[in-house]
N, C-alpha and C positions, 0 to 999 in steps of 0.2 A: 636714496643714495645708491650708486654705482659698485659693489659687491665683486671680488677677484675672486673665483672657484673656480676648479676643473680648466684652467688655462681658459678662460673667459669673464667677460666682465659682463656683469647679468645688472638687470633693473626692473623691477614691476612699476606700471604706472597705471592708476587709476582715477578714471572719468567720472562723469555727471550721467552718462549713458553711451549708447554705442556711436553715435553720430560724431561725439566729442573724440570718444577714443579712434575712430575711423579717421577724422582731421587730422587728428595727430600723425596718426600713421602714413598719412598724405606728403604731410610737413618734413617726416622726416625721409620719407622715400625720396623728396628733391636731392634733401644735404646729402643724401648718399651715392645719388648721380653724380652730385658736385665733387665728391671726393670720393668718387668711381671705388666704394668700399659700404658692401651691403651685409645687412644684419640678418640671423636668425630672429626669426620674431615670431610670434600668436596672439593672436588677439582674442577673444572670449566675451560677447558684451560690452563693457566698460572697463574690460582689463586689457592693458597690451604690455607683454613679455618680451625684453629684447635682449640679444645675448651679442655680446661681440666679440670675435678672435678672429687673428689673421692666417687665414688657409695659406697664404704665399709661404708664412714664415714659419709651416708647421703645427697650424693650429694653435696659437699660444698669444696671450696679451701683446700687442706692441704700441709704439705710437700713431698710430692708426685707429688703433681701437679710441686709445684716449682722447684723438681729436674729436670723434666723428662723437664720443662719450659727451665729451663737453660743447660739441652746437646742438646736441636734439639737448640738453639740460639748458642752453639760452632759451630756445622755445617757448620751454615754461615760464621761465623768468621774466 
């Protein structure tokens, strides 16, 4: 689940191994072209950390975060 701290909405997601987690990160590097709003992220192996906030609106959660929050969460589903 999707976590609001420090004016961002953070998530840990974990893989099968790096290959899975690197797709992932593939998958959501589109939706974020698509909705021209890109994420802090790290990846580590089979971990990938993604944090979101909107730099336009001062660094802080907006409905931006939340959309782009809930299509990398269809991904999985």
């Amino acid at each position: 689940m999707w976590k609001e701290e420090d004016n961002k909405l953070k998530r840990t997601f974990k893989f099968g191994d790096f290959q899975e987690a690197f797709a992932f990160m593939t998958r959501v590097a589109f939706l974020a072209e698509i909705q021209n709003h890109h994420p802090n992220w790290s990846n580590v192996y089979n971990t990938v950390e993604i944090e979101l906030t909107t730099h336009d609106a001062g660094n802080t959660v907006t409905a931006k975060d939340r959309k782009l929050a809930e299509a990398i969460d269809k991904l999985l589903g």
